[in-house]
N, C-alpha and C positions, 0 to 999 in steps of 0.2 A: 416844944410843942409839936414840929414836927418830927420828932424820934419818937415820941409819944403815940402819934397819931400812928405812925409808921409800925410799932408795939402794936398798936392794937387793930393794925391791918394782918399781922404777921400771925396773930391772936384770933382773929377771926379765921383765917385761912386756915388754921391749925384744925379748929374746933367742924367747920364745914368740912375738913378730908375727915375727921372723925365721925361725923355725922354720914355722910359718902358711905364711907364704910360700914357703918351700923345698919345703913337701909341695903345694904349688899347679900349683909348675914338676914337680915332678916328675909330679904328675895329668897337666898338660898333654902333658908328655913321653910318657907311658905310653898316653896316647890316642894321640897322633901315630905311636906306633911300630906299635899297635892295628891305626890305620887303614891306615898302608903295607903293614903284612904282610895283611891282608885285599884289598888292591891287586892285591898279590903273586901273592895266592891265586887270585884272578883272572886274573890274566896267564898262571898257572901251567894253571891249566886250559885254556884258550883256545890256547896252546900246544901242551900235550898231545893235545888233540882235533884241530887244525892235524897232528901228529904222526901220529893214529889214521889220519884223513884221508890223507896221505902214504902210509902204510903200504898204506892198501886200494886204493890205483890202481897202487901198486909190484907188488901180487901178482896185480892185474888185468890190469898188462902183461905180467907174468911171464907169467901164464896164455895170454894173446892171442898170444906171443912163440911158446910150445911148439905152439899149433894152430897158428900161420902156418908154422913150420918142417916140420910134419906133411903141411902143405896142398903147401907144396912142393918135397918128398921123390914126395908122390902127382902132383904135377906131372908132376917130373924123369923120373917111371916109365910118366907116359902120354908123353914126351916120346918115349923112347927107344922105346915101343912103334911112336909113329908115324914115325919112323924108320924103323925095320926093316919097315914097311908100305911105305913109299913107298921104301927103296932096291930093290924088286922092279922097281918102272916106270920104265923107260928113257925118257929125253927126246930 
């Protein structure tokens, strides 16, 4: 009974360092996953901001786009003006 008992002291002892060490890998694990999504989180902003970045030259050309086309519309109007100036004088 007591070599028995002393079995299943040796038995538990066994099974607890086994357990010990499954909740170690799992720490480890749980930091590792931790660390990549903090990674992540990084990338994710750096990107985003990249994104922001993008955006504000997209609406700055937009912008430069609608004066250049305004710029020459007022061209095309002094164009035609000088035109009808000079088809007066005969060469």
């Amino acid at each position: 009974l007591v070599e028995k008992g002393a079995s299943f002291a040796e038995d538990a002892k066994s099974r607890m360092t086994e357990i010990s060490n499954g909740s170690v890998k799992v720490s480890q694990a749980i930091a590792f996953v931790s660390k990549a999504l903090n990674e992540q989180e990084g990338a994710l902003e750096a990107i985003s901001s990249g994104v922001e970045n993008i955006k504000g030259h997209a609406e700055q050309n937009a912008l430069a786009a609608r004066e250049n086309e305004e710029i020459a519309k007022g061209l095309e109007s002094l164009a035609e003006q000088l035109r009808n100036s000079v088809s007066r004088f005969k060469i």
